[in-house]
N, C-alpha and C positions, 0 to 999 in steps of 0.2 A: 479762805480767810474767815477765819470763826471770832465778831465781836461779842464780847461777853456783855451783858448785864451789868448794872453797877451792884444789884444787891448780889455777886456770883464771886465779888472778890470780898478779899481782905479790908480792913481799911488801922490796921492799926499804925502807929507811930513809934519810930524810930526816940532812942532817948540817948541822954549825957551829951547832948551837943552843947555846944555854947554860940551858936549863931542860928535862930530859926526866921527862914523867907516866909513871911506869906504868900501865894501864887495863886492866883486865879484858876479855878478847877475845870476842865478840860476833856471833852471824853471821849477824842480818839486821836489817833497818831497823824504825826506831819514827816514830812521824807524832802528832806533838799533837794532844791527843783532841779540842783545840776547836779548832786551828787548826792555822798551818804554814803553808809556803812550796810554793810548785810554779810548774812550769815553762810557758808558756804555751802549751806543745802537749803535753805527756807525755801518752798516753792510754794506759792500761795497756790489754794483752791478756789479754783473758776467759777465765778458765774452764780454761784444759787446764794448767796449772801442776801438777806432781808434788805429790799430795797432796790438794789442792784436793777440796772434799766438795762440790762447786755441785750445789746441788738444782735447778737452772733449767729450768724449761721451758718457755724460749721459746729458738726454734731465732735468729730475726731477731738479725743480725748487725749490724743500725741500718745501709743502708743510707743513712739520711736524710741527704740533700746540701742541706735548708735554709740554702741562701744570704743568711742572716738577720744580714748584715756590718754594719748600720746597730748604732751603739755604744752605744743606750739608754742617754743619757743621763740619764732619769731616775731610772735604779736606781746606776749609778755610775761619775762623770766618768773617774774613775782616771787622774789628772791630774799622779800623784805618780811619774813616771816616771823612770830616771833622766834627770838632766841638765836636769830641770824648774827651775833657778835659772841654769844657766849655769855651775855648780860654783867661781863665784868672787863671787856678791853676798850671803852669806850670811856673818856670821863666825860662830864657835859659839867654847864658853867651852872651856877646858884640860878634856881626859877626863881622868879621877880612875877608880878602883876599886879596891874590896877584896872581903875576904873575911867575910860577916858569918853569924853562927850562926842569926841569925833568919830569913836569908831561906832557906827549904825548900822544895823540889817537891812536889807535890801527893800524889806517892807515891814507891815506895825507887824502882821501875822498872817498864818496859814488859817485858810478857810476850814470848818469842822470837818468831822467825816464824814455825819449827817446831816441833812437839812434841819437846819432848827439847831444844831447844836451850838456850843461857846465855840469861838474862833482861838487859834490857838496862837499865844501869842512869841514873837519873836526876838533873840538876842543875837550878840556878834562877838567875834573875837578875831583881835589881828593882831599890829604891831607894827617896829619897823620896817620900813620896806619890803611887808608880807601883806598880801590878798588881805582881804576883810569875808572872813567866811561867819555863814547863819546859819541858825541852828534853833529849834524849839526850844522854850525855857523852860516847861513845865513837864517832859516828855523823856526819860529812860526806854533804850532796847535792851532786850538782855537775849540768849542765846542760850538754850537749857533744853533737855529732855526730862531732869529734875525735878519733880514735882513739886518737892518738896522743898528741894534749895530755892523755885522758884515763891512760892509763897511764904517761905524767910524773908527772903529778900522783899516780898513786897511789904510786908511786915515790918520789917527792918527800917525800913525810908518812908513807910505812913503813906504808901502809894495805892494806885488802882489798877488793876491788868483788867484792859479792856479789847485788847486784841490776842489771838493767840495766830500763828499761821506753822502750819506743816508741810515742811519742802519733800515728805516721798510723797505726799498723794499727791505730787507734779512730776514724781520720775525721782527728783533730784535727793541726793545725800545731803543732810545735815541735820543739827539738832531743830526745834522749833524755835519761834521766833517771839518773842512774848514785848510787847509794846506797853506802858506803864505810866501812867498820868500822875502823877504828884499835886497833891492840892497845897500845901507846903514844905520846909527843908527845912532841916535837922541839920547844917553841918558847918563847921567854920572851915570858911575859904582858904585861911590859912596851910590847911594840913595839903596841902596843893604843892607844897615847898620837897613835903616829903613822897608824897606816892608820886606825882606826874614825872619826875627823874628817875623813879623806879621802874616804873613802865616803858619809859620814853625809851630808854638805852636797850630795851629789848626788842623795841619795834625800829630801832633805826638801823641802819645798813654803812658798817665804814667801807668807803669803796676802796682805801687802801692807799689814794693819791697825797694825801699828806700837806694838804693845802694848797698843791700846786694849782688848782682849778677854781678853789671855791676862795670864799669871804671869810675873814675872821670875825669870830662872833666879839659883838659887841657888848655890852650889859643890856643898851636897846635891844640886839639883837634877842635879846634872852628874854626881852619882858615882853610876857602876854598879856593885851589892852583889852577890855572885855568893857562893853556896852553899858553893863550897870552888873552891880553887884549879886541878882539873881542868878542870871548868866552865869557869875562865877562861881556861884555857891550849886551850882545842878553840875558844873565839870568838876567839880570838888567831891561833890557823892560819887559822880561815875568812875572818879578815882581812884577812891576809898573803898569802894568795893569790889574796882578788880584787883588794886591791890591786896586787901587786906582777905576778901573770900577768894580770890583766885576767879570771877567770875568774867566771862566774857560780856561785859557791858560797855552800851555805848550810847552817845549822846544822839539826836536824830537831826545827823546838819539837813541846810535846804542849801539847792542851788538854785542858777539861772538857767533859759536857755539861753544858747550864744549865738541866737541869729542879729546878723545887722542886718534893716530892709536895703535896699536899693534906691537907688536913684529916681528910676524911672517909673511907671505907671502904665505904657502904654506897648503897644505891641510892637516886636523892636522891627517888624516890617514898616510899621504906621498901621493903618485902613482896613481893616479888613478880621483882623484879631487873631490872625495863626500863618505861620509858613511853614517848609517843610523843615523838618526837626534835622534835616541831613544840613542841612546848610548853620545848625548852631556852631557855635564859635566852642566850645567846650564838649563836640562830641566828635569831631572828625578824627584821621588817622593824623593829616598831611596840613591841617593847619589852626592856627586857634590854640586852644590846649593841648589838643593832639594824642587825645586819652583813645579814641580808638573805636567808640562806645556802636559810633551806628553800621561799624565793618563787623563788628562782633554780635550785630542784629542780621548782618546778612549771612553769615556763618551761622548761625543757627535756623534759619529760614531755609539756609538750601540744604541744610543738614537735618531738614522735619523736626526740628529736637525746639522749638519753641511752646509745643502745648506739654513741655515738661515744666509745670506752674512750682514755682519756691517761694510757702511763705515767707514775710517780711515784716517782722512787727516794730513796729513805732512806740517808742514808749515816750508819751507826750500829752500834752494838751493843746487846747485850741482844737477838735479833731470837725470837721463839715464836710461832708461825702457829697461833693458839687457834680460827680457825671466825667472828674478824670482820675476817679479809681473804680476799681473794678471787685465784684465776687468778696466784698469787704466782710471780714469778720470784728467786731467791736466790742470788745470788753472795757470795764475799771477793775481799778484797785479798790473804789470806795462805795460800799452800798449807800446809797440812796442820791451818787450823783451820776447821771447817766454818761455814757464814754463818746454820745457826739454832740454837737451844735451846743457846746458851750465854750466857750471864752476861756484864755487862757488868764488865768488870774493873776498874774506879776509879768512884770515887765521883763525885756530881754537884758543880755550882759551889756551895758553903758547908758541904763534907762530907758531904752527905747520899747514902747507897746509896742509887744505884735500877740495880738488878740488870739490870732488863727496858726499859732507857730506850729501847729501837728500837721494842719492839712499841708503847709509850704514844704514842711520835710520829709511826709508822705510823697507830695507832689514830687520831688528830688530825686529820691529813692523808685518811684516806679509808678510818675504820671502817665497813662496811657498816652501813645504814639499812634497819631494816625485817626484822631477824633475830632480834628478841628477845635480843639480847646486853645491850641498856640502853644504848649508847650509839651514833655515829655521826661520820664526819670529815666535814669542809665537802667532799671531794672523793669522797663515797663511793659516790655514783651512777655516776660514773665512773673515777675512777683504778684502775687497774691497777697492783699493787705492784712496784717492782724495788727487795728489800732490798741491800744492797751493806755486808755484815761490813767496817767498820774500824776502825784503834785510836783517831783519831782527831789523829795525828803527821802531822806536816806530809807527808812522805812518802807514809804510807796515806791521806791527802786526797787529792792529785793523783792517787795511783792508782783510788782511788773514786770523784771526779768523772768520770776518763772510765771508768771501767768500768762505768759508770751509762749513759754517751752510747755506749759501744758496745752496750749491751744497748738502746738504743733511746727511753732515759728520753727525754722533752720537758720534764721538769722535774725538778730536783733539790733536794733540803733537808738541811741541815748545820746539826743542832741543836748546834754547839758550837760555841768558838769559845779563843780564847789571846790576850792582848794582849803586846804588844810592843814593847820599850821606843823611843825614839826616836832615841838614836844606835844601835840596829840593825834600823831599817824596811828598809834594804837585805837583810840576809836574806829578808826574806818576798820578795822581788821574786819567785820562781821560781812561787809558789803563787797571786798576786796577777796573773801573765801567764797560769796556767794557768787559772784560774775565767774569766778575757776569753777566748781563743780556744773556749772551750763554748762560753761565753757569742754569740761571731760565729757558732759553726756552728747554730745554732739553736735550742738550749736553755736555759731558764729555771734560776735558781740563786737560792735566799733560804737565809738565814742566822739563826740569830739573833744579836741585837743582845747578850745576855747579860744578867746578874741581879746586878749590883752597885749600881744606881742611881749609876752614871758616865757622864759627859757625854762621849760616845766623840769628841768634836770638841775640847774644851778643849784651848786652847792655854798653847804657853810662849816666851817671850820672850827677845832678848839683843840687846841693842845696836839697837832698833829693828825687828830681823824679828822673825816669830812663825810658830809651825808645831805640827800636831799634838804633843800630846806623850805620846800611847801612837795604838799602828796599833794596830785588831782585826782579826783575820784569823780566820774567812774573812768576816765581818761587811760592811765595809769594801775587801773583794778587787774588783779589776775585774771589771765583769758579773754582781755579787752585787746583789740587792736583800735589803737588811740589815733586820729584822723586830722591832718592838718590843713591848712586852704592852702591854695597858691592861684598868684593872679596872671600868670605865664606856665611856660613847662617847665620851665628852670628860675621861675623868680616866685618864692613865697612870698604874701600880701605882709605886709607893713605890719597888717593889726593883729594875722595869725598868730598863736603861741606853737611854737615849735622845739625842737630836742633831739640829740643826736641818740640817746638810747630809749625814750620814752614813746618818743609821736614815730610811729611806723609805717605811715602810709598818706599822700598827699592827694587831695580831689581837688579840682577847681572852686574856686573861692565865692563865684558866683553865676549861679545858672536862673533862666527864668521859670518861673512855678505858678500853680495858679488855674482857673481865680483863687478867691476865697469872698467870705461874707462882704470884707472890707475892702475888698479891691475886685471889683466885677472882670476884669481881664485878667490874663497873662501877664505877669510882672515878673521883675529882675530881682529876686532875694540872692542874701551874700552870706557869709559870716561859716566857718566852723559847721555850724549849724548845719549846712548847705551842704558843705565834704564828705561831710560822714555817711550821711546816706545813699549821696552817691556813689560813694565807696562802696555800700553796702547792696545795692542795686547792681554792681560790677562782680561781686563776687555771687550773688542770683543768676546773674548771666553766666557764668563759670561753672558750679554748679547745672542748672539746665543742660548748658553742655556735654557734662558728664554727671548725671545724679548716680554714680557709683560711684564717686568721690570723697572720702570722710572729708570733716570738714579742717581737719588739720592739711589736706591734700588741697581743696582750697586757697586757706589761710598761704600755705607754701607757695603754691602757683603767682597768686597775688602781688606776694614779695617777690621770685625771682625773675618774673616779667615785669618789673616796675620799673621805669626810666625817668627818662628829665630829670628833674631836683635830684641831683643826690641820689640817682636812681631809686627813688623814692614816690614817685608820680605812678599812681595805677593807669594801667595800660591795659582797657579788656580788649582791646583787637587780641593783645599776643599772650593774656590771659586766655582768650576763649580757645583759640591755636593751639594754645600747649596741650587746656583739659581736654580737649577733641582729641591734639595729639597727631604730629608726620607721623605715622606708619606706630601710633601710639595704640589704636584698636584694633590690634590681632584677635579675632579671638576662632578657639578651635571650634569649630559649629560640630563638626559629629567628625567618629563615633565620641559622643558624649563622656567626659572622665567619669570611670567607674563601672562604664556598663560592660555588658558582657557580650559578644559578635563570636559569629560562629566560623569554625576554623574552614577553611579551605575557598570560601564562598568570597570573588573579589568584594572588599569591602570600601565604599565611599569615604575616601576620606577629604573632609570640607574647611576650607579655612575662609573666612572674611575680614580683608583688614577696610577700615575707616581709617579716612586721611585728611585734614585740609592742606590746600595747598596753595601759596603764593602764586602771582602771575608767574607762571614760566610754560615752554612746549611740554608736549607731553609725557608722561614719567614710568619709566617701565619699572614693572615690581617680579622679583623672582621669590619664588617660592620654592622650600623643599622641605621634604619628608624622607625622616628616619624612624627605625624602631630598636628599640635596645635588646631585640632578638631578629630581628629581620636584616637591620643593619640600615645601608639606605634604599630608601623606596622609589623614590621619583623626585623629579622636580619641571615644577611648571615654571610661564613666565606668563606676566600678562601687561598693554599697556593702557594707561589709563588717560584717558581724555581730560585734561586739567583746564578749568577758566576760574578766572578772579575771583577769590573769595568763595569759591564752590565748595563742599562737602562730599569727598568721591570715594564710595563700596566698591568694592570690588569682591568675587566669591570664584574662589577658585577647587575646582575637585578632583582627586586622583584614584582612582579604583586599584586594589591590591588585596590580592588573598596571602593574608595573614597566618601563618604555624602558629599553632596551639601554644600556649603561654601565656603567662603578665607581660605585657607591652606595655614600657613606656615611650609613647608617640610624640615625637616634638616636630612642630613646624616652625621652618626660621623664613621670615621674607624680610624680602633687604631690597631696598632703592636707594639712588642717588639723592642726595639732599637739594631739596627745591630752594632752587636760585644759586645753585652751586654748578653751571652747564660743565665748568672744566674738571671735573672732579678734583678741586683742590682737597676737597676736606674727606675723610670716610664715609663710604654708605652709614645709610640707617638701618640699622638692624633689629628687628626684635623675634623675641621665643616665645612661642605656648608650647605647653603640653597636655597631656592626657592619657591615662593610664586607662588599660581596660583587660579583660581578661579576655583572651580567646581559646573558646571551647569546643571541644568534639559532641555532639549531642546524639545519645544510643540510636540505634535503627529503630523501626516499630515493623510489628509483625502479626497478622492472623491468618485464620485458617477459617476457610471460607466455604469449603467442600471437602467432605462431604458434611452432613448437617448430626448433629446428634439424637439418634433417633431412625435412621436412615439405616434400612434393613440391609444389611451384606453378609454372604453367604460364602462358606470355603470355595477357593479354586477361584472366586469371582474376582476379575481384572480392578477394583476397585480406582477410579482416580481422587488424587487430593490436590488441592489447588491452596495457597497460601499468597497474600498480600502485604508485601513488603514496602516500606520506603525510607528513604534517610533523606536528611536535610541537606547535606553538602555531597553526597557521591549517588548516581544511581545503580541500585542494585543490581548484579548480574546472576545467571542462577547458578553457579557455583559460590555464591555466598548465600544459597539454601543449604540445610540438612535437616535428611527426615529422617526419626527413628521411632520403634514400638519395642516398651517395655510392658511384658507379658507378666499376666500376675501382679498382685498387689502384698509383695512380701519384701523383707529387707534385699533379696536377692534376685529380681527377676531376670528375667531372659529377655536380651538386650539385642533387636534385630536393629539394622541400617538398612535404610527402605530406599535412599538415592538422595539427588539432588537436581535441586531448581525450584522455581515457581509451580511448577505442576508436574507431579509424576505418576505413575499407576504398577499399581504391584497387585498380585495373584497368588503371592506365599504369604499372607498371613493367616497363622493358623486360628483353630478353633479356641474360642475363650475370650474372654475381657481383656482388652490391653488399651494402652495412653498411645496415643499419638502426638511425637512434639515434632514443632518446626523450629530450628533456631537461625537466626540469619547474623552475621558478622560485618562490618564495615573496615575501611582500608585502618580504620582506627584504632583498632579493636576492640570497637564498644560490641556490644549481642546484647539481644531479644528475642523473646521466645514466644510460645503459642502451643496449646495442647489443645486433645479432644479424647476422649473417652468413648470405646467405640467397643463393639462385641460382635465375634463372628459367629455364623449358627452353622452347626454342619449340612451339606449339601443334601444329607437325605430327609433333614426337617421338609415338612409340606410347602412351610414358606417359600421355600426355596426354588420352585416355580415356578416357569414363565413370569420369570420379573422382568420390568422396566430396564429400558439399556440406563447409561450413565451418560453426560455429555459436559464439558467445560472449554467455554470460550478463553483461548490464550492471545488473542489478537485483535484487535488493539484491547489494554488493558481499563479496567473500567475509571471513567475520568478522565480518560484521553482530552485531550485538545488538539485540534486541526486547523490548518487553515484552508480554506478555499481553494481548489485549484483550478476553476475554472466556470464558464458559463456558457449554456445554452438556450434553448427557444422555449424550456422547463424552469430554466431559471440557475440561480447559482450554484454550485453542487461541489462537493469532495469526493475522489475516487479514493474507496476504504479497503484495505485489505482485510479479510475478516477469516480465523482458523480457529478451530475446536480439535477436541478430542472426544472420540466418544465410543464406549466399550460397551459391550452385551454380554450376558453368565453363558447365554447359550445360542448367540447367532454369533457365525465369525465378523467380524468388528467391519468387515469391506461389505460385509452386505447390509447393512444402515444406513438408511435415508438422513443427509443433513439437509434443513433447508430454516433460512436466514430471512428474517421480517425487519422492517423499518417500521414505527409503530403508525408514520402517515401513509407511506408507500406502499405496506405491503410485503409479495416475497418482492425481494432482491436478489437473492442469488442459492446456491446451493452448493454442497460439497464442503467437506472438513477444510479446501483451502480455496479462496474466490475474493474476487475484487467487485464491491459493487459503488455503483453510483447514487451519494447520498444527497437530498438536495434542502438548502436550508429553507427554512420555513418563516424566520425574521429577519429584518434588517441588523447588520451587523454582527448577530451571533445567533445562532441556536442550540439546543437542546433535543438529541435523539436518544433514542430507547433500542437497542440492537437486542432481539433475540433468537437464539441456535438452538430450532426442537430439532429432535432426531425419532426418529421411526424405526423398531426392528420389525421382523417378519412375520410378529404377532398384533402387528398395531399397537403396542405399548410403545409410550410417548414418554420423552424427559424433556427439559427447556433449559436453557441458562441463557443471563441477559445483563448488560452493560449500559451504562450512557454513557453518552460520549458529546463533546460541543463542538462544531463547526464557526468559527470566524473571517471574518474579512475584513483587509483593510483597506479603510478610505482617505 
């Protein structure tokens, strides 16, 4: 929220009128304490405003980009947009208005925006048998990205822009929000005859019913009674200029909140100041209200899913952080008045003071349980509070909803609300656009319905159409789910305002909260006020349950598990049920969709489904697996241990080696429906799947003997030894081949030297030639390995009493063994251990082999022998095998392996 300067605007004046108000000059905005208009992207900026006391502490800046665009239609169609008739099927009767002494504002005026500044004063407008709604007299919103259209206009009306607010640096889409003080007017109230019918018929919605429901309008019906003549002459500009510029302006109503206190004062055990929260009358499953609230705290308890925390912002006043909320983050809307320990400055809807009305509907929404305070909110296991100070003017509404969404709220609650007459539903458009774009970016919004026991739908009639004939705002706003009391499961309270298309959703009409400054205990608060956030504490619980849930997924749950009234009572027991879900979280744990597993190797496949389950015996779950090239795989069963109200995992796994291809893997698991023993109805079924690719991965291959560099001489037995391995098959040595290509010309001579892991050849002639190894798998992937090697003829000198050659083939190097036994030596592995080993000029049977352990010593002898190796640690060790060999001339060669000995314990 950026206020400006007074020297930063315009200040000129509007000409050719023939009526100018004087108005007492004003220098910042007022927002209805129960309702108002907003834009449907303004998202105010958090926190660093001059002045601003934000106690906040939470740094998250809501990057949440929940793409949650789907319109939840069940909370509100918001249908009433303009142009929703075609702006010419509608006639409406001749607008009328005066000036009448009865109809009064709720109070003289809104408090400034800064300390020290003018107080900003207040007017009303109502009629017959319509609400008396309030509204700033001195005070235009306008809705622009126009810079320039906006400084016409302030130009135009002789006004001052002293606020400006930008709804993306909150995430949210829309133009900015520019707030406008008028030190006087320029306009005759008159021309009110012609623009407000112009408008009116584009904001209004014919339902089609033709009088069958509604009231015929009267001439009363038609005339709008306004407070005194300023009043009239500030909705007469805001007329004039959206009719005449086309601009989106509005007037800044204020409302009320709509709590009624209680009766009582004292703890409803008596003595002592708290009981336990399971015995309230408004949270059980089985009696009382019957909403559910503390079965849906044990379901998430045994389901570990309560430190999934969901903020919950309050958009209110009165706020005092007394020790029954928790991890509190606290903003305003208004710099220089801090967002707690101050008083709520107007009285509730029917006169009544309630000083502290944030902490009571914070309290509502998510007092902690289980703290000896005496009381508890439906959301108190987990909401997380974000207070958000406002006056509650149309204005500091739009700036609170998104100051709420940029502090990261997923749900918001607006205990107040302002009705609004029906030839001016076009002002609310700005606040009615701005509760929908929250609304699309992914957060929850309830309202209450309010405490007059008015039917917030009835209509009025004229000439055959029919249309609302009072808007509640924010009740009623697009994306609001509007919240009504009721004092039973099936009996709404006397003073609630209720509606068969508008109000969607009903909470108990009164729960205890508390303290607060003014009432040191636990007390019984009622009213609207009270529902809403309850409501809104039920769908925090729902959410936690499932925080993979948009909040359209929510909002839906809410509605189709909601009984009592009119199946219209929220019910988080079988709200939390559903978003947990019978047999509703399957999900494929591995192989992971997407990845890649290698062919032939059995492959883990994992499923876990989450279940809550009613009282019943225990519930068997079958499971099976297919593949869209395999066909089917297996199928398991498992059964699960079911008790009241518990939260039951289960993880089941099938190993199968998978052929080479794209699989698509689906697992279906299906159980009997809990509390169905006879199987009247169908299993419960559900699918995942998971796509992955399974592949053949090449072999790998080197050549490890002889060494490059390693003098070999014609006629000489040469051995070569090659190290192969593949991931899914082990190698056998007819998936070696060895060849020498002689010469380095487009044509050489292409000899086949044999096949295996180790072979020895004596016809390789005199010259430079490549030695390749290639090795093949059952797959037919290959890999290769060469070596560059040069024979010298036998009559070179070199070629002399040379070194025999020696390579270990047994066991291969890397082995692993286990243990096969123990003695008075200690643990030990008997190893078979074979070489090969050649000489140029002894015959091969007269060479000495003889075999070292590198702690033991010799071990053994002979190109073939079994010795006994014995391990040196606990658990596993680590040996060094090496094979010298001896010819006739005492020339020595060696070759040597590790290998690891295990045992298990």
């Amino acid at each position: 929220m950026t206020v400006l300067n007074r020297d930063e605007t315009d200040r000129g004046h509007g000409r050719g009128q023939a009526w100018l108000w004087s108005m007492t000059g004003l220098f910042v905005l007022g927002m209805a304490s129960c309702g108002g208009g907003g834009s449907a992207g303004d998202d105010p900026v958090d926190g660093g405003s001059s002045g601003d006391t934000d106690t906040d502490t939470d740094s998250d800046s809501d990057t949440d980009t929940d793409a949650d665009t789907d319109a939840d239609a069940d909370t509100d169609a918001d249908t009433d947009t303009d142009a929703d008739t075609g702006g010419n099927e509608i006639e409406l009767p001749e607008f009328l208005w005066e000036v009448d002494e009865t109809i009064v504002p709720f109070a003289d005026a809104l408090h400034p925006l800064t300390e020290g500044g003018a107080d900003r004063p207040l007017s009303a407008v109502g009629g017959t048998d319509m609400p008396t709604s309030t509204f700033v007299r001195n005070e235009l919103v306008l809705f622009s990205d126009d810079d320039a259209a906006v400084d016409a206009f302030v130009t135009r009306i002789g006004g001052e822009r002293v606020l400006e607010e930008d709804p993306t640096t909150s995430g949210v889409n829309g133009p900015r929000m520019h707030l406008i003080s008028l030190g006087s007017l320029q306009v005759d109230p008159s021309t009110m005859a012609t623009t407000i019918p112009a408008l009116a018929v584009n904001a209004l919605t014919d339902d089609g019913e033709h009088g069958d429901d509604g009231e015929d309008i009267t001439a009363e019906d038609a005339t709008l009674l306004f407070s005194d003549e300023v009043g009239a002459a500030l909705i007469a500009l805001a007329a004039r200029e959206a009719h005449e510029q086309g601009l989106n302006v509005a007037v800044n109503w204020v409302g009320q909140p709509t709590r009624i206190p209680g009766s009582t004062e004292e703890a409803p055990n008596g003595a002592g100041g708290y009981h336990d929260a399971y015995s309230f009358d408004w949270f059980g499953l089985d009696t009382g209200m019957k909403t559910g609230v503390t079965e849906a705290w044990d379901m998430l308890y045994h389901g570990g899913r309560l430190d999934n925390s969901v903020k919950i912002a309050i958009l209110d006043m009165g706020f005092k952080v007394t020790g029954d909320l928790d991890n509190v983050t606290a903003t305003t809307v208004w710099p220089g008045f801090g967002p707690l320990n101050r008083k709520n400055d107007y009285s509730c809807s029917g006169g009544t003071p309630c000083p502290w009305h944030g902490t009571d509907v914070s309290g509502a929404a998510m007092g902690i349980p289980d703290n000896r305070f005496g009381s508890a909110g439906s959301g108190g296991p987990v909401g997380e509070p974000v207070l958000v100070y406002t006056t509650y003017d149309y204005l500091a509404s739009i700036t609170a909803v998104y100051r709420a969404r940029s502090k990261g709220a997923k749900i918001i609650n607006m205990s107040y609300g302002t009705p609004v007459p029906w030839w001016l539903k076009w002002t609310a458009a700005g606040f009615r656009h701005a509760t929908s774009a929250v609304r699309d970016s992914g957060v929850l919004l309830y309202a209450a319905a309010g405490n007059e026991h008015k039917n917030v739908d009835s209509k009025i009639c004229f000439l055959g159409h029919c249309w609302e004939k009072t808007f509640y705002t924010p009740c009623e706003n697009g994306g609001v789910t509007c919240v009504g009391g009721l004092s039973g499961p099936n009996t709404i309270d006397p003073i609630s305002n209720y509606g068969d298309n508008s109000v969607d959703l009903y909470g108990p009409w009164c729960v205890a909260v508390g303290p607060n400054p003014a009432n040191d205990v636990f007390h019984t608060s009622c009213g609207t006020s009270i529902s809403s956030p309850f409501v809104a504490g039920v769908a925090a619980l729902v959410w936690a349950a499932n925080p993979q849930l948009s909040a359209s997924d929510v909002s839906q749950i809410l509605a189709d598990t909601a009984d009592g009234y009119r199946e219209e009572k929220v019910n988080a027991y079988e709200a939390v049920l559903t978003s947990v879900g019978i047999l509703r979280d399957l999900e494929f744990v591995s192989p992971a969709s997407g990845s890649e597993i290698i062919e032939g190797i059995p492959t883990p496949l994992t499923a876990d489904i989450t279940f809550v389950s009613k009282p019943r015996p225990d519930i068997d779950v079958s499971f099976s697996w297919t593949s869209s090239i395999d066909g089917e795989l297996g199928t398991k069963e498992v059964t699960v241990e079911c008790d009241e109200g518990d939260v039951h995992t289960a993880r089941v796994y099938l190993d199968y080696p998978l052929t080479g291809g794209l699989h698509e893997l689906t697992v279906t698991a299906e159980m009997d429906r809990p509390g169905d023993p006879w199987g009247i109805f169908p299993p419960i079924t559900l699918v995942e799947t998971a796509t992955v690719l399974v592949t053949n991965p090449a072999p790998t291959v080197a050549i490890e003997t002889p060494s490059a560099g390693d003098l070999l001489c014609e006629g000489q037995s040469i051995l070569f030894r090659a190290v192969g391995s593949d991931t899914n098959q082990t190698l056998e040595d007819d998936d070696y081949a060895w060849i020498s290509a002689k010469d380095a010309n487009p044509f050489p001579i292409i000899y086949t030297l044999g096949s295996g892991a180790v072979i020895s050849t004596d016809q390789l002639p005199v010259g430079e030639q490549r030695i390749t190894v290639s090795v093949i798998d059952d797959g037919g992937k290959t890999a290769s390995d060469y070596l560059d090697i040069d024979i010298i003829p036998v009559t070179d000198t070199q070629c002399s009493n040379q070194a025999p050659q020696i390579v270990i083939t047994a066991p291969t190097d890397g082995t692993v063994m286990m243990a096969t036994g123990y003695d008075d030596d200690g643990t030990y592995a008997d190893v078979t251990l074979k070489a090969t080993a050649t000489d140029y000029e002894d015959d091969d049977a007269t060479l000495t082999i003889e075999w070292y352990e590198e702690n033991q010593g010799l071990v053994g002898t002979g190109a073939n022998t079994t010795a006994r190796i014995y391990m040196t640690d606990v658990g596993s060790s680590n040996h060094t095998i090496t094979a010298k060999v001896i010819d006739s001339d005492t020339n020595e060669a060696e070759d040597e392996i590790t290998i690891r000995i295990y045992i298990v314990t």
